[in-house]
C-alpha positions as CSV (number, residue, x, y, z in Angstrom):
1,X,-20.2,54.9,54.7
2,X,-23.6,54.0,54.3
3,X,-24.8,50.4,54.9
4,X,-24.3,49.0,50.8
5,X,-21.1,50.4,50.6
6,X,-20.1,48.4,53.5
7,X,-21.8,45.2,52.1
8,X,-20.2,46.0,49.0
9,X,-16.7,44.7,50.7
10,X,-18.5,41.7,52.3
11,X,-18.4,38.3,50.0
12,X,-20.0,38.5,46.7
13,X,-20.8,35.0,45.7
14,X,-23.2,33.1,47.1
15,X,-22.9,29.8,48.9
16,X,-20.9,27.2,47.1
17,X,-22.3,23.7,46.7
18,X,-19.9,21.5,48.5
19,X,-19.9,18.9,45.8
20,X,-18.8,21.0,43.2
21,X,-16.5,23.1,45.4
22,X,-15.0,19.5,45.9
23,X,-14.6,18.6,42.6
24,X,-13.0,21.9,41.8
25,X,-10.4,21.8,44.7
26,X,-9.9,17.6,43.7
27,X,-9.5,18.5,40.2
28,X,-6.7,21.7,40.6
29,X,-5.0,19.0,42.6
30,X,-4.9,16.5,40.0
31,X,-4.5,18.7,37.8
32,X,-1.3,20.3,39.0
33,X,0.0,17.5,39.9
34,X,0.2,15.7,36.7
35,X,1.1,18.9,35.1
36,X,4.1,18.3,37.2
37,X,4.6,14.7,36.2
38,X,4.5,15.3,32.4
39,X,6.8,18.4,32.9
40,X,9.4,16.1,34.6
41,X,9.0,13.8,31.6
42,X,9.1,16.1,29.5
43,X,12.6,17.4,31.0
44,X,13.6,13.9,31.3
45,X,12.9,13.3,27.8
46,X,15.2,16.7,26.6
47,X,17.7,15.5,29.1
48,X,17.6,19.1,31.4
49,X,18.8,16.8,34.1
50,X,21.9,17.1,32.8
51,X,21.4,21.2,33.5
52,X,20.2,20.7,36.9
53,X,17.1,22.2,36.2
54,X,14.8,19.2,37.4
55,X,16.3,19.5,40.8
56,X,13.1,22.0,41.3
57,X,9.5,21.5,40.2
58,X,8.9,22.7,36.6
59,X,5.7,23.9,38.0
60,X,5.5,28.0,38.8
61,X,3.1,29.2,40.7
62,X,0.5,31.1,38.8
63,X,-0.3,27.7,37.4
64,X,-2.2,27.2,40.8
65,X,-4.5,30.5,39.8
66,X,-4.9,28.8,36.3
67,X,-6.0,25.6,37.7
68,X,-8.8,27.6,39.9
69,X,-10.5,29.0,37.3
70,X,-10.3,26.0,35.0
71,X,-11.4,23.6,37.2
72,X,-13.6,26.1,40.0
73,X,-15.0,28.6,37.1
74,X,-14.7,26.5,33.9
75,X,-17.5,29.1,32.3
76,X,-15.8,31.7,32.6
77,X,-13.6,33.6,29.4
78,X,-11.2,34.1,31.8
79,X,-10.8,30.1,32.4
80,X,-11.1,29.3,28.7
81,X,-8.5,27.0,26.6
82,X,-7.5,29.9,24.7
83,X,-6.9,32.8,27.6
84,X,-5.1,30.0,29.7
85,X,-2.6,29.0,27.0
86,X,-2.4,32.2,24.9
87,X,-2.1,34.5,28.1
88,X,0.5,33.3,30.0
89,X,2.7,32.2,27.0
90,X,2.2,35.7,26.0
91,X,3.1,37.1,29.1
92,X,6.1,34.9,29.4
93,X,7.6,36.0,26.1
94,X,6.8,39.8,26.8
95,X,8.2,39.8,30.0
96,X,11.6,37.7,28.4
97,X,11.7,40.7,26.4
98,X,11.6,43.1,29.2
99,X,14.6,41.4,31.0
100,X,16.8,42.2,27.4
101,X,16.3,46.5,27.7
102,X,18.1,46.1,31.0
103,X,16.0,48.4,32.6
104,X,16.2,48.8,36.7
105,X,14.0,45.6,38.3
106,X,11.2,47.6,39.4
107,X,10.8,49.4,35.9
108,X,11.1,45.9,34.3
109,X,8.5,44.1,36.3
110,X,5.6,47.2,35.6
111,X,6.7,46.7,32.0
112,X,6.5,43.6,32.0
113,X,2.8,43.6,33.6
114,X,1.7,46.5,31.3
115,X,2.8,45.0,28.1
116,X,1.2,41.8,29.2
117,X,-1.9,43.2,30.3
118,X,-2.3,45.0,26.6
119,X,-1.4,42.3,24.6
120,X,-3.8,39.9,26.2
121,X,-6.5,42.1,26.0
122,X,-5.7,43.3,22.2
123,X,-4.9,39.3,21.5
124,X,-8.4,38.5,23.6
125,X,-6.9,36.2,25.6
126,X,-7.4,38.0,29.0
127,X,-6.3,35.3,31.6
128,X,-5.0,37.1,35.0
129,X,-3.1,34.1,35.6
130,X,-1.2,36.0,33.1
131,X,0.2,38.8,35.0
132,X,1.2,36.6,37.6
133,X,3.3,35.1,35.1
134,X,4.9,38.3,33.7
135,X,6.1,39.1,37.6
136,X,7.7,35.1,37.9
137,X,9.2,35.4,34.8
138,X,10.9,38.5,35.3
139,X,11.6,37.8,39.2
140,X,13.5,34.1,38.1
141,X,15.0,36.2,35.4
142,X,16.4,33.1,33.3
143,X,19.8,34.1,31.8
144,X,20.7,33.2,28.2
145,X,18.5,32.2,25.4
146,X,18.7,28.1,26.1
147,X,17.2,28.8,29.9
148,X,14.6,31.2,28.6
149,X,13.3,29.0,25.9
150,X,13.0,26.3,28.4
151,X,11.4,29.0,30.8
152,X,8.8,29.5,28.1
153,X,8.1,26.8,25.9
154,X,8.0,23.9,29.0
155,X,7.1,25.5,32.4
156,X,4.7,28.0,30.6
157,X,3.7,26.8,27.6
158,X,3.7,23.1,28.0
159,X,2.4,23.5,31.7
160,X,-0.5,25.8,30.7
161,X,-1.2,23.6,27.5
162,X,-1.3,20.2,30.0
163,X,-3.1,22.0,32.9
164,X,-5.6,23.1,30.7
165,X,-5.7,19.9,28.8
166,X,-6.0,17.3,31.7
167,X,-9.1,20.1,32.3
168,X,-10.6,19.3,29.6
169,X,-10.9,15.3,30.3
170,X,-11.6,16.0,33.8
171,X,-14.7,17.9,33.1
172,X,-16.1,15.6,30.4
173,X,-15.4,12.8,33.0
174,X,-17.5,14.8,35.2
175,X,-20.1,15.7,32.7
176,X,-19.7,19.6,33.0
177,X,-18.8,22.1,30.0
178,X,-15.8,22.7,29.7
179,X,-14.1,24.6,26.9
180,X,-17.1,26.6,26.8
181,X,-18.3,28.1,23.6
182,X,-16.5,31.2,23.2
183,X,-18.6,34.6,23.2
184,X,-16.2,37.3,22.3
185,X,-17.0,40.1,25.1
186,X,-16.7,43.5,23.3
187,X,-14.4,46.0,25.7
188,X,-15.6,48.1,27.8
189,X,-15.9,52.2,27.0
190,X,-14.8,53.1,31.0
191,X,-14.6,51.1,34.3
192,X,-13.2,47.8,33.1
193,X,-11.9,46.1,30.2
194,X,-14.0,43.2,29.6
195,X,-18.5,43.9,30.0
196,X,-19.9,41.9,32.7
């Protein structure tokens, strides 16, 4: 291998600046953690305690990749209001679907990703967050229709809706841009889907 190959592996971005890296990391925090809050209300409020499903955080974990690009990469397309919100719910409800062809798990899970993966990028709402969500929704497998609308409409919908929400005040408390001004990136002919 010659010498750029190698550096090719090496780290691509340059030095953060600590305050902003700060800021990021302080804001996913909060961010998560009132997501949490509001989901609890939220479950309160529609009296799921009754099902026993508050006795685990609403909260799944691709919400944590969310919350780094909102709140680390706020410019990026991938971080924006509409990918966030659009691309998991999307995900969540094409992976739902999956789990009804009874198909073997392993067969359902690359379904579920593949579907996913197309309809965010034909829906322009590329968010990989997204695919993340595709594999938790299939792997907690919610039986019956009441558990997987509350799978989708509060833990992914409502959670990506306050995550990216409580984003929004947080960077205009900060001063920084965020949503951004969308620029629709055209897809890419070979090597990728979206252009650099």
């Amino acid at each position: 291998m010659t010498r750029l190959t190698l550096r090719a592996f090496g780290p691509a971005q340059s030095a953060p600046n600590r305050t902003q890296a700060l800021r990021a990391a302080f804001g996913a925090m909060a961010g998560l953690l009132i997501t949490h809050a509001a989901l609890w209300g939220l479950g309160r409020l529609f009296g799921l305690t009754d099902l026993g499903l508050l006795a685990h955080p609403l909260l799944m974990a691709p919400l944590g990749a969310s919350a780094v690009l909102i709140y680390a990469v706020p410019s990026s397309p991938l971080a924006q209001p509409w990918s966030v919100v659009v691309g998991n719910t999307l995900a969540a409800v094409l992976a739902l679907m999956a789990l009804q062809l009874g198909l073997p798990p392993m067969a359902t899970l690359g379904l579920a990703v593949l579907a996913s993966l197309i309809a965010m990028a034909w829906a322009r709402c590329l968010h990989p967050p997204g695919g993340a969500v595709a594999l938790a929704t299939v792997l907690a497998d919610p039986a019956g229709m009441q558990a997987s609308l509350i799978w989708m409409g509060l833990t992914v919908f409502a959670g990506s809706a306050l995550l990216m929400g409580f984003g929004v005040a947080y960077h205009r408390a900060l001063g920084t841009a965020y949503p951004v001004s969308p620029r629709p990136l055209p897809l890419a002919p070979a090597g990728g889907i979206l252009r650099p």
